[in-house]
C-alpha distance (Angstrom), angle and dihedral (degrees) to the residues before:
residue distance angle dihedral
X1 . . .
X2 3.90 . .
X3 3.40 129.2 .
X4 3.25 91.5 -100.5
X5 3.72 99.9 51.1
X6 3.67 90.2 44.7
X7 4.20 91.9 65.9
X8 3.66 88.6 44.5
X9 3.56 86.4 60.9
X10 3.67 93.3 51.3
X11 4.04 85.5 46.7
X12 3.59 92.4 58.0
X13 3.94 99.8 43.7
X14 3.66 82.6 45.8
X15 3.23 87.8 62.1
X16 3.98 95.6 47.4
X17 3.70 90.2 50.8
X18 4.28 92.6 52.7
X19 3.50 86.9 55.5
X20 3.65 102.7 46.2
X21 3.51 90.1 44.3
X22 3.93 96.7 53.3
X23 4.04 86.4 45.9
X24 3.37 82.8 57.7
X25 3.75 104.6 44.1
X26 3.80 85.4 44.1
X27 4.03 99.4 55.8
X28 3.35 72.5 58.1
X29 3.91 112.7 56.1
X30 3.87 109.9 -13.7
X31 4.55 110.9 89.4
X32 3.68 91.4 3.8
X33 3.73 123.7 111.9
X34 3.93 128.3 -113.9
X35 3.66 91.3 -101.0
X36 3.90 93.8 55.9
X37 3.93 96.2 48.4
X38 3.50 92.2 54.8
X39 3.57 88.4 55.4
X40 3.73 99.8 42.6
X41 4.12 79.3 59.3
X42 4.50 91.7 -116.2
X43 3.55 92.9 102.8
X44 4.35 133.4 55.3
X45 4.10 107.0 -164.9
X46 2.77 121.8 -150.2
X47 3.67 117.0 4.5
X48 3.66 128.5 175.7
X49 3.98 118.3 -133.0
X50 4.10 116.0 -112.3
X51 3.32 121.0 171.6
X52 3.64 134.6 6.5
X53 3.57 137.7 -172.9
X54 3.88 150.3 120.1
X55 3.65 113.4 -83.2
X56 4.17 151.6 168.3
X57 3.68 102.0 -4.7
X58 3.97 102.1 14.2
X59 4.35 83.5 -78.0
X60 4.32 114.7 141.8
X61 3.97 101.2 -111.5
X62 4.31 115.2 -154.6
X63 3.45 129.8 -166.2
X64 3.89 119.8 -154.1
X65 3.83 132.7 -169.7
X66 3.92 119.2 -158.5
X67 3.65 103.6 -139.8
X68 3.49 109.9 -160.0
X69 4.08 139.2 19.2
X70 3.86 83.4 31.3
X71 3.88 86.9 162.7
X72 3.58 90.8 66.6
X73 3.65 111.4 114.8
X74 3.72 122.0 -123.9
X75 4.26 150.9 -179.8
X76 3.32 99.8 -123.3
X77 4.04 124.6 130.9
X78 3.21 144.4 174.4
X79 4.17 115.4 -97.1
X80 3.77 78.2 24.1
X81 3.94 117.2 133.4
X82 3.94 115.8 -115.3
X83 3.58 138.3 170.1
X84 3.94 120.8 -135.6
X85 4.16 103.3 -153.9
X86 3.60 145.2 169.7
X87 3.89 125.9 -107.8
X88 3.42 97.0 -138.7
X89 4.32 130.2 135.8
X90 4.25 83.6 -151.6
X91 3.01 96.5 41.5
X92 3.52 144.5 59.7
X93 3.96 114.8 179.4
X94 3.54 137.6 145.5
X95 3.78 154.9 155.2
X96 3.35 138.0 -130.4
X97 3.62 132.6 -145.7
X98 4.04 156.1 133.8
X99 3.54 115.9 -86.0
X100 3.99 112.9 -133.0
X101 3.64 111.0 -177.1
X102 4.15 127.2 4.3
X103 3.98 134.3 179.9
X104 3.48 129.6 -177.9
X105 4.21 81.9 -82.4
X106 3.68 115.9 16.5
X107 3.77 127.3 55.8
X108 3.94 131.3 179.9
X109 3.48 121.6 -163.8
X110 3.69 128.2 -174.1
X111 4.05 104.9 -136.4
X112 3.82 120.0 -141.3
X113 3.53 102.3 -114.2
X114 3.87 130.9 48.6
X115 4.26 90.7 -118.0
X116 3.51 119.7 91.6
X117 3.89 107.4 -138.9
X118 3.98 116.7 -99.9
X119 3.70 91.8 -129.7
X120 3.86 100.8 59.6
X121 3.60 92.1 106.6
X122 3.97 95.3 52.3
X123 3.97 96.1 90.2
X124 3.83 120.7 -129.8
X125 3.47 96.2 89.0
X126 3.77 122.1 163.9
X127 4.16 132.2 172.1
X128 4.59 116.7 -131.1
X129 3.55 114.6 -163.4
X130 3.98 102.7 -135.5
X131 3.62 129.4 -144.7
X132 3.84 114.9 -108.6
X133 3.87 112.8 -126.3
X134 3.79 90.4 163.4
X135 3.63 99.0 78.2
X136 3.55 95.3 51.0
X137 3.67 96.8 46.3
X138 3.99 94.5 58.4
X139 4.06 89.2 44.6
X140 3.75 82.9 47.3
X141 4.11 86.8 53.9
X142 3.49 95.8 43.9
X143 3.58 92.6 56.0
X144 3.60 94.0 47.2
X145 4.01 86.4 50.8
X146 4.18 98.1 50.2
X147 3.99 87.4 48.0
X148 3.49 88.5 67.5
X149 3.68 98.5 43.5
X150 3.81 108.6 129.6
X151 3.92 105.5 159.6
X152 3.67 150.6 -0.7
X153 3.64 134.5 72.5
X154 3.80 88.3 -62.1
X155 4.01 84.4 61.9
X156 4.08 86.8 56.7
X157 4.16 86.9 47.0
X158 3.36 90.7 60.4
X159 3.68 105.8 46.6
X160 3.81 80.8 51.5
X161 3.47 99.4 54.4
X162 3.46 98.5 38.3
X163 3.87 91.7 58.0
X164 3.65 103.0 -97.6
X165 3.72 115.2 100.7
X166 3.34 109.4 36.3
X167 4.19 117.8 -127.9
X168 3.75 123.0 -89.3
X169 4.33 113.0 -145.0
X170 3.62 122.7 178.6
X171 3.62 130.5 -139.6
X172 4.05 120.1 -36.9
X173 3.87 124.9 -132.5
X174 3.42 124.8 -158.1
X175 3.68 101.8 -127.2
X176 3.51 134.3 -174.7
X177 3.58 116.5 -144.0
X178 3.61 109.5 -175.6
X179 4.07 116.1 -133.8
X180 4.18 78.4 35.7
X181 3.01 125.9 107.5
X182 4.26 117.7 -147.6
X183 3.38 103.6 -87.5
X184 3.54 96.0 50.0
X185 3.40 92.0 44.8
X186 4.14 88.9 55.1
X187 4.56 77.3 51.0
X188 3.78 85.7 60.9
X189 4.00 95.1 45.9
X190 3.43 93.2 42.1
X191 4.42 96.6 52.2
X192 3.73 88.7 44.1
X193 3.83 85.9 47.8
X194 4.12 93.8 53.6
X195 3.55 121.0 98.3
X196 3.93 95.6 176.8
X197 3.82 111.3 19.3
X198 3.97 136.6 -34.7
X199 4.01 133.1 -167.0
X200 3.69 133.1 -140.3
X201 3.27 107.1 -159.1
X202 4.10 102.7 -158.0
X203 3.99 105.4 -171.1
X204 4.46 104.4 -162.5
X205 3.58 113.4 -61.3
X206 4.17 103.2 6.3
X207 3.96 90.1 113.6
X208 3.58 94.9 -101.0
X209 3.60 91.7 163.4
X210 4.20 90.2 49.1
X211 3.56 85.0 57.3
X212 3.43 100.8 48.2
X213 4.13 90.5 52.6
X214 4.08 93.6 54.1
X215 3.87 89.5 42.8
X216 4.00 90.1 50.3
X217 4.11 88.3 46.3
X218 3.41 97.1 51.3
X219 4.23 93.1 47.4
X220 3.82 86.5 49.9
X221 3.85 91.4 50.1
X222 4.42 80.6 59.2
X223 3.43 102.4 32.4
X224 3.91 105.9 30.1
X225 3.81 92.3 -137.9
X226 3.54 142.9 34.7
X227 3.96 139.6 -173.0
X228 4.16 110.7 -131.3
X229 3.78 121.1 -171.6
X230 3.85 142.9 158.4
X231 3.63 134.4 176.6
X232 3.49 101.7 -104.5
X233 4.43 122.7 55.9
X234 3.84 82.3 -135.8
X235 3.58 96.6 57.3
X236 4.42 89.3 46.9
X237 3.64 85.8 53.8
X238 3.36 100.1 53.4
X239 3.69 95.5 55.8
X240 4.01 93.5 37.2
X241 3.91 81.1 53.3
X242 4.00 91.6 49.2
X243 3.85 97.0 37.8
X244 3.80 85.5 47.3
X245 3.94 95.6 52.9
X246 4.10 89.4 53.6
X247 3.55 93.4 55.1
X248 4.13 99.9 -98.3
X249 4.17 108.7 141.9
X250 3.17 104.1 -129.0
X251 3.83 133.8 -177.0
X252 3.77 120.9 -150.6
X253 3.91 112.6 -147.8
X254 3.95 110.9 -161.1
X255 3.79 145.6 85.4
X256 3.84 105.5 -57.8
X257 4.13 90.8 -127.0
X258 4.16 89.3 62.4
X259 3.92 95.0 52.6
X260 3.80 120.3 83.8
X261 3.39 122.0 -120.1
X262 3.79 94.1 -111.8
X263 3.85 85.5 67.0
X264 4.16 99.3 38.3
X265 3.56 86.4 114.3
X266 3.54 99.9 57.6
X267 3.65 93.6 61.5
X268 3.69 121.2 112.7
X269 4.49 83.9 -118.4
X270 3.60 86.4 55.6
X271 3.67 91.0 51.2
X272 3.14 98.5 41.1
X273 3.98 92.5 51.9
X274 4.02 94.1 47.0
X275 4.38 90.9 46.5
X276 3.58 124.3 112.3
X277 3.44 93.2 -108.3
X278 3.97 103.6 41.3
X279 3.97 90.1 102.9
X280 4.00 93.8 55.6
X281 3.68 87.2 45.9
X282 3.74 83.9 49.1
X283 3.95 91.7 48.9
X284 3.83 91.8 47.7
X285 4.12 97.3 52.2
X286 3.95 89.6 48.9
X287 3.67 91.2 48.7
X288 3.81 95.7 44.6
X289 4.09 92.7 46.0
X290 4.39 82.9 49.8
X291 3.56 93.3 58.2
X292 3.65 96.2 42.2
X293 3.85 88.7 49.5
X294 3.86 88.0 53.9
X295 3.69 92.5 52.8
X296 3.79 99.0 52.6
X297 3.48 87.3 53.3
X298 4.05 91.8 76.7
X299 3.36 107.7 93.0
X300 3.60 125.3 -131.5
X301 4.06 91.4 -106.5
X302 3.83 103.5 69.1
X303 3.50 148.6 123.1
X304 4.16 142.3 -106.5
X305 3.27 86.6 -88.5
X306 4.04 105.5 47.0
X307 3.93 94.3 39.0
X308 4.45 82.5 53.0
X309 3.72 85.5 49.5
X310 3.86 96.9 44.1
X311 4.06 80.5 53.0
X312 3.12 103.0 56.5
X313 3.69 97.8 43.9
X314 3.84 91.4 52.9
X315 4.16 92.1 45.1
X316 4.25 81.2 54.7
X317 4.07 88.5 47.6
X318 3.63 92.1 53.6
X319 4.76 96.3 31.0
X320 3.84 71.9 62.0
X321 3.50 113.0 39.9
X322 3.94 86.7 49.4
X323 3.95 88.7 54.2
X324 3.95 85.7 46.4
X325 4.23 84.2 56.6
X326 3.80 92.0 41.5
X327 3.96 90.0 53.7
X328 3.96 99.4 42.0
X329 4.27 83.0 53.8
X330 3.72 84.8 51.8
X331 3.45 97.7 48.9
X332 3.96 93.8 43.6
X333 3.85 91.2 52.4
X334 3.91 85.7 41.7
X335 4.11 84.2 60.4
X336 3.76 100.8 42.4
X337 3.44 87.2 51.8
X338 3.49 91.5 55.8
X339 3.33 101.7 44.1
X340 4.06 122.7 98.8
X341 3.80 87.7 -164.4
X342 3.50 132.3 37.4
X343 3.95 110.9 -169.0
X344 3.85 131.7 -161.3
X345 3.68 151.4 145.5
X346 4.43 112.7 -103.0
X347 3.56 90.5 -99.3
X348 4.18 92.4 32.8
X349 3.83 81.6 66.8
X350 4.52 89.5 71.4
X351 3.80 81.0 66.3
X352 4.30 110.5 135.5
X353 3.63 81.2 -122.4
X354 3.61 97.1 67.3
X355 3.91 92.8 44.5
X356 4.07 108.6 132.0
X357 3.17 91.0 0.0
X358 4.18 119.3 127.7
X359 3.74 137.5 -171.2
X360 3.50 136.9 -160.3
X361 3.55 102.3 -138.0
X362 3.84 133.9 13.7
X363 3.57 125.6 -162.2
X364 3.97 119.8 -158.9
X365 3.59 119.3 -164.1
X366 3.97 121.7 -161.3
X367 3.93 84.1 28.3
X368 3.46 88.8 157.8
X369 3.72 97.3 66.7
X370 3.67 95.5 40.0
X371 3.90 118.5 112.1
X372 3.77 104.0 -125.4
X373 3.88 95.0 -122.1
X374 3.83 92.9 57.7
X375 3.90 85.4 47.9
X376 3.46 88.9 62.7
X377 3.96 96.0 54.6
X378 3.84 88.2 78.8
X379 3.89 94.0 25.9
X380 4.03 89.9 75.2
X381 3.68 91.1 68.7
X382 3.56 108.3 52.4
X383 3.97 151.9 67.4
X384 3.48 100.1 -135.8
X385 3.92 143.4 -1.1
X386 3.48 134.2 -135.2
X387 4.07 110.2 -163.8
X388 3.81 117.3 -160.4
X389 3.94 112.0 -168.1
X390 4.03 142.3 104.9
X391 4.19 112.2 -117.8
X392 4.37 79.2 -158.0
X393 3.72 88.3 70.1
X394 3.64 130.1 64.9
X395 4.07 122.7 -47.5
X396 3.26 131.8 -140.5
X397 4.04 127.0 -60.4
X398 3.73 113.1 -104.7
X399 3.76 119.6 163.9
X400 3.60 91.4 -171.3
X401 4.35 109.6 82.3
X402 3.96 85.0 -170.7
X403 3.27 99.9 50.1
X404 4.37 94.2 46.4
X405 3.53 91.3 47.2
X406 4.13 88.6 52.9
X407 3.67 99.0 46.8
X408 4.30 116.9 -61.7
X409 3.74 95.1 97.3
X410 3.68 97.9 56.7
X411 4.27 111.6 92.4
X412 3.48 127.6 -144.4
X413 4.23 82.0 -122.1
X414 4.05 98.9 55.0
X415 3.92 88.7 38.6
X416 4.01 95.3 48.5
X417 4.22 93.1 41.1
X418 3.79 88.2 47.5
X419 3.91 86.9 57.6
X420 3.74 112.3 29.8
X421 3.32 136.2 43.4
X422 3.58 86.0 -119.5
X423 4.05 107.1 126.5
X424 3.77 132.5 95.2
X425 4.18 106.5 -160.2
X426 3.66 113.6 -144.4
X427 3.81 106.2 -138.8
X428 3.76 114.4 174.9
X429 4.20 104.9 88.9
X430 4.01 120.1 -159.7
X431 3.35 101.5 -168.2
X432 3.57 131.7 57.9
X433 4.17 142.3 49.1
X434 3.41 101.4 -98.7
X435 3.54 91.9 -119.0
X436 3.65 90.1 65.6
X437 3.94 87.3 49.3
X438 3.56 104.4 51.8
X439 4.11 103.0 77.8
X440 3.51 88.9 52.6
X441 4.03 95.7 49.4
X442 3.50 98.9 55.8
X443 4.16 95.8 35.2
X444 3.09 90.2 54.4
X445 3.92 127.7 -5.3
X446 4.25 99.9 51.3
X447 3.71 91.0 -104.6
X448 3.76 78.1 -72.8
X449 3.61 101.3 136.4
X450 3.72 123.7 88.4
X451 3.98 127.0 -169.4
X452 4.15 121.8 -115.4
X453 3.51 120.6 -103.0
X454 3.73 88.6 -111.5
X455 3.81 85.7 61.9
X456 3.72 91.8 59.8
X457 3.38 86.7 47.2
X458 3.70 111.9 57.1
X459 3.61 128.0 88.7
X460 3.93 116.3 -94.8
X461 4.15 101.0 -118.5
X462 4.51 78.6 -165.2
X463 3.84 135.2 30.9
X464 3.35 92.4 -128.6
X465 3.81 119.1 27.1
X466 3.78 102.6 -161.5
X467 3.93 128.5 48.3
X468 3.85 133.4 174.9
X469 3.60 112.1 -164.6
X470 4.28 111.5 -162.9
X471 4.31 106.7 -142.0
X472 4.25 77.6 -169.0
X473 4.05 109.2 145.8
X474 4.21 88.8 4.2
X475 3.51 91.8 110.9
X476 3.99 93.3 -118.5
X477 3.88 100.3 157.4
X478 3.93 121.9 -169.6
X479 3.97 107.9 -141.5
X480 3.60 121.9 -178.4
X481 3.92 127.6 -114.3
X482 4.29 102.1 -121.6
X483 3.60 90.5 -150.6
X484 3.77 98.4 48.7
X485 3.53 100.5 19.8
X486 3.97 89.3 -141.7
X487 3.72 121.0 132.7
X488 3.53 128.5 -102.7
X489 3.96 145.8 -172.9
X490 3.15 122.5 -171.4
X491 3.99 103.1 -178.2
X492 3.44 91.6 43.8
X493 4.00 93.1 52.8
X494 4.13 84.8 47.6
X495 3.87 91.5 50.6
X496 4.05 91.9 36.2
X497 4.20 85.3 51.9
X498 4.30 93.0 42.2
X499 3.95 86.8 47.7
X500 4.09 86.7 54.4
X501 3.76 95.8 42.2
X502 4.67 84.4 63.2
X503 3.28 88.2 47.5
X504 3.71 97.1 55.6
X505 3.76 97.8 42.2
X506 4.13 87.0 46.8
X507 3.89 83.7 56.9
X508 3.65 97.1 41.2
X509 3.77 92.5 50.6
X510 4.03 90.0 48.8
X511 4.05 109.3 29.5
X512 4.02 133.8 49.2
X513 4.36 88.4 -142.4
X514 3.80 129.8 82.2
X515 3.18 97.8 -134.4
X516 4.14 122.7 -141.6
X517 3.79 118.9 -97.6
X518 3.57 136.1 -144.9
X519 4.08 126.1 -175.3
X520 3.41 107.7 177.1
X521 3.89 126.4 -161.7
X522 3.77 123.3 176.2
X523 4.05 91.8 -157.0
X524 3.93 118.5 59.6
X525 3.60 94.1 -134.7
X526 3.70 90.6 57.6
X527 3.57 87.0 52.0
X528 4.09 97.6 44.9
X529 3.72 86.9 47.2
X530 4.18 93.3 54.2
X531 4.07 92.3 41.9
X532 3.92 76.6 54.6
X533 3.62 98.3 54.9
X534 3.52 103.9 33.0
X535 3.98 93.8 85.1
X536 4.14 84.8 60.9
X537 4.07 83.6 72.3
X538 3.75 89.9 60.9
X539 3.40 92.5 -143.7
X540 4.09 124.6 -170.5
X541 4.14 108.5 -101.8
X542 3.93 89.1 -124.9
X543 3.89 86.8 67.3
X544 3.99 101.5 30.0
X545 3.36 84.7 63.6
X546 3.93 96.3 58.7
X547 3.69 92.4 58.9
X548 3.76 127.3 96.0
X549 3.55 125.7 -166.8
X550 3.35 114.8 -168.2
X551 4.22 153.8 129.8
X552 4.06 118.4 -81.6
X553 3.55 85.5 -105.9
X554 3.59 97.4 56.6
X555 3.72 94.1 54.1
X556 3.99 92.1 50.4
X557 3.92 101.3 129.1
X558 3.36 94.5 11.8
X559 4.01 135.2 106.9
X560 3.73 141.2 -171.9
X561 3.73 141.4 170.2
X562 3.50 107.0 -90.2
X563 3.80 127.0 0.7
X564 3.37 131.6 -161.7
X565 4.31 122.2 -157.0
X566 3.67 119.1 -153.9
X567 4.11 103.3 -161.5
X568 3.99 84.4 -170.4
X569 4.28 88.5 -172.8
X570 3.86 107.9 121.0
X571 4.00 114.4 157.3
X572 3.75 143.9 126.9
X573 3.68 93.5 -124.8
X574 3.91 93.4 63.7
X575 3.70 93.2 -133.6
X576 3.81 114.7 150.7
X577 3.88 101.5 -180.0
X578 3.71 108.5 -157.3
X579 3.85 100.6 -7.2
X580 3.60 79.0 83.8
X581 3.57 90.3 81.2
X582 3.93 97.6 86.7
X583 4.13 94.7 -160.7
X584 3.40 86.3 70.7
X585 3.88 95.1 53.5
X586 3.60 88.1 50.7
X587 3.73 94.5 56.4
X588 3.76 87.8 49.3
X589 4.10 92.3 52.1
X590 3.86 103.3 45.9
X591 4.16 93.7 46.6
X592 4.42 81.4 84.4
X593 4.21 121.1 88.5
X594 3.80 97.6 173.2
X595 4.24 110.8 17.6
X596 4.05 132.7 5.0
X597 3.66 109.4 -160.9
X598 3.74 119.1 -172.6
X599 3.53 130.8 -167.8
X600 3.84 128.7 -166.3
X601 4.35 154.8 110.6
X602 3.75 100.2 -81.9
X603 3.94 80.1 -163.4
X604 3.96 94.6 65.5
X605 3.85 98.9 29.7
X606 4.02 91.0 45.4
X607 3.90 88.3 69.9
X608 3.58 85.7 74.8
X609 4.17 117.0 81.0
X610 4.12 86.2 -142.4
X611 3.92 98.0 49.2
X612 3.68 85.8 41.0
X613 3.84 92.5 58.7
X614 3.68 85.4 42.8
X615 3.78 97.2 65.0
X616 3.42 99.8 24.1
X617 4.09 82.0 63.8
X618 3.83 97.9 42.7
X619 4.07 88.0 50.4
X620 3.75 90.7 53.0
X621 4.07 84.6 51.8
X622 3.64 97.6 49.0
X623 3.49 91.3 -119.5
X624 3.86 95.4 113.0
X625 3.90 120.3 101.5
X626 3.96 133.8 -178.8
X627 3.97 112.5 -129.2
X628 3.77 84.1 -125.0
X629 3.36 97.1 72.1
X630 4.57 85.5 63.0
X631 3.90 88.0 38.7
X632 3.40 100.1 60.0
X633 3.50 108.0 19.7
């Protein structure tokens, strides 16, 4: 197909995915009662209102506190959309807003308007979360926009990324970075080398993230200014954060509630607030808000003379709120100017601020889990691309099976390092044992990968870092929650729990450090269940609060000391559902630096040629262990 026809496509699956994503969101919240939304986690009731004030960006800030059934689980997110709103049979009110931090009992959401609503004090207050049409709208545009491309260097981008021209790179250096190690240093010769588009390809723990911070500093020393995004706000944070902390000015485009506070100051509020000008700004708003006052004072019963009067002092009120408008666009065009590095999320990048504005390069980190119409947000204004990502980790998140299996699931990254010989491979890791590496590397990285010195180095915390324990013949059963339909298992969560509980006293007895804790579960059941019975180990509070328990997903990017994997699928039928979908079991073994422990039925997971491999190669390492040998021991 032609370009055209190919972002038509998109359009349409687009389309399938909005609507199977609002089905979804509304089995969830729309026709059910109060009662049921708080259960399906998409609704807190009641909450009780703590603080209140006007924060980053002159927007009203609320804090809320669920007061009972806090150990209800629930959807809610920060940079997620919600709706504050009154439980009342007259009347129907609300308020939306962006929620900035939540816990399993506090939330704060950043409201859209700089007014806090009159009837915060009535009682009966409750928090919806709302389904985002925004998102899909602009991907919606976007698509509509490179459907009618006909010319211009974006033209030659696209035949390039969608795998017709091939890409053009210009001569290679051998540079020597220092604080990089060789391959990264060949990433860094090979971006400034691309003329069209190159991709780092960062398998867990080889610093992909260090890599991409000395390959954006040495484009902005070229170019003066560059445009960085990713798909997720956490991902643009972190590399504001480490961009910021080696002296780059960056600029953080974004709703204020979806930045982290180690990046507040990047924002274009916080700019805005610390720039030469932010005091007149200040002067002119007070001023303009004074006269207006005065003229709604007038009452409606007056005189030539009074109504004149009212006139002019509204006509100054809005001569000076229009000169208040005209400075704030000076001062934001002042900033972008100024800034080396403008950061946002794929769809952040539509902002008003960015209108007309182009870049030489862009550089998109977690490429590989970005859905190719978002990519193409920030792709519009640029030269070139440089894509950071790993297609052996997790994909992208589409709710729609139709719509992946046509088309949304595929990435710009695993489509263009299919085709070209486009990618650099980053092959020095610095995090795990390399038992706990060596799966992985041959699955799935060529047996490329090679630990750091300093991993050779360090002091094994276990004798042997990486366990599977087989629940096969224990009578560990998965069942399914009815209301959820996710799966569940409870023995295996108890023996998964006891099996963590050794460990720690083997460390305690042995090492000064708590160390950090991961229990991953790929169903949420399985995970509600273990945050359940992890109180029954009565652990100290200095080392329950270094464990996380939490989905694959969750733990993308992340790392800890030990991790633990509950596979939770026991069955005669063999069926594994979406554990089948190997990236995400190789995001769930490379989080570990010291010990991997893995617990599952070898007799359901076997049925599946990649969990075969699995165990088959941990037997022939003597790292396999039956769960009889803990049961009856």
């Amino acid at each position: 197909m032609d370009h055209s026809e190919h972002f038509l496509h998109l359009l349409q699956l687009l389309k399938q995915e909005r609507v199977e994503d609002r089905k979804q969101y509304e089995s969830k919240i729309r026709n059910r009662s109060l009662e049921d939304r708080r259960k399906e986690g998409v609704t807190w009731y009641p909450v009780v209102l703590g603080r209140s004030y006007l924060g980053t960006g002159e927007k009203w800030v609320l804090q809320v506190e669920r007061t009972s059934l806090v150990d209800e689980r629930h959807h809610f997110q920060a940079g997620s959309s919600a709706s504050l709103f009154l439980n009342d049979d007259r009347r129907h009110l609300s308020a939306s807003g962006i929620i900035s931090r939540v816990s399993e009992k506090y939330m704060t959401i950043v409201l859209n308007s700089d007014d806090a609503p009159d009837w915060l004090d009535d009682g009966k207050l409750g928090v919806n979360l709302l389904f985002d049409e925004s998102t899909y709208d602009e991907m919606e545009r976007t698509m509509r926009s490179m459907a009618g491309v006909r010319e211009g260097r974006l033209k030659e981008l696209v035949k390039v990324l969608l795998g017709k021209t091939e890409p053009q790179f210009g001569s290679l250096y051998d540079l020597n970075h220092p604080g990089l190690n060789h391959s990264q240093n060949k990433a860094l010769s090979f971006i400034r080398a691309a003329q069209d588009i190159a991709l780092v390809h960062g398998p867990p723990g080889t610093g992909k993230t260090t890599t991409m911070v000395e390959a954006i500093k040495d484009t902005v020393t070229e170019e003066k200014q560059v445009l960085v995004a990713a798909a997720s706000n956490a991902a643009v944070d972190l590399l504001a954060e480490k961009l910021t902390q080696q002296g780059i000015r960056v600029l953080r485009i974004g709703h204020p509630a979806r930045v982290t506070e180690e990046v507040v100051s990047c924002t274009i509020d916080a700019r805005l607030g610390e720039h030469d000008d932010a005091k007149m700004l200040k002067d002119l708003r007070k001023k303009a808000e004074e006269f207006r006052n005065l003229g709604r004072k007038y009452k409606r019963n007056f005189g030539r003379a009074e109504r004149e009067q009212r006139k002019m002092l509204l006509n100054e009120a809005k001569n000076l709120k229009e000169d208040a408008h005209l400075l704030e666009d000076h001062m934001i065009h002042d900033e972008l100017n100024k800034a080396q590095v403008i950061a946002c999320t794929l769809i952040g990048a539509n902002s008003n601020y960015l209108r007309g504005r182009t870049f030489k390069t862009l550089f998109i980190d977690e490429a590989s889990q970005a859905l190719e119409p978002a990519s193409w947000v920030p792709l519009m204004k640029c030269n070139r691309v440089i894509l950071a990502g790993d297609h052996w980790q997790l994909p992208p998140t589409v709710k729609s099976i139709e719509a992946a299996k046509a088309g949304l699931s595929e990435t710009i990254f695993s489509r263009t390092i299919d085709v070209w010989d486009a990618d650099i491979m980053l092959e020095v890791q610095y995090r795990m044992h390399d038992a706990i590496m060596s799966f992985s590397n041959e699955q799935f990285y060529q047996g490329k990968l090679i630990s750091a010195e300093v991993i050779k180095q360090r002091k094994p915390l276990f004798p042997r870092a990486v366990k599977f324990i087989d629940t096969a013949g224990c009578g560990f059963d998965e069942k399914v929650n009815p209301e959820t339909l996710s799966t569940y298992n409870v023995e295996e969560g108890r023996f998964v729990l006891d099996r963590l509980k050794e460990i720690l006293d083997d460390v305690g007895s042995r090492e000064t450090m708590v160390p950090t804790v991961g229990i991953i579960a790929p169903y949420r059941a399985q995970s509600e269940l273990l945050r359940k019975y992890i109180v029954d180990l009565d652990l100290p509070a200095e080392v329950l609060k270094k464990i996380t328990i939490n989905s694959v997903d969750a733990f993308q990017g992340q790392e800890r000391d030990i991790m633990l994997i509950s596979l939770v699928r026991s069955n005669p039928n063999g069926e594994i559902g979406f554990l089948a979908d190997k990236r995400r079991m190789n995001v769930a073994m490379t989080r570990a630096r010291h010990l991997l422990v893995m617990v599952g039925d070898s007799a359901t997971l076997s049925a599946n040629g990649f969990f075969d491999e699995l165990i088959q190669n941990l037997q022939s390492r003597d790292l396999y262990h039956s769960a009889f040998e803990y049961l009856y021991s």
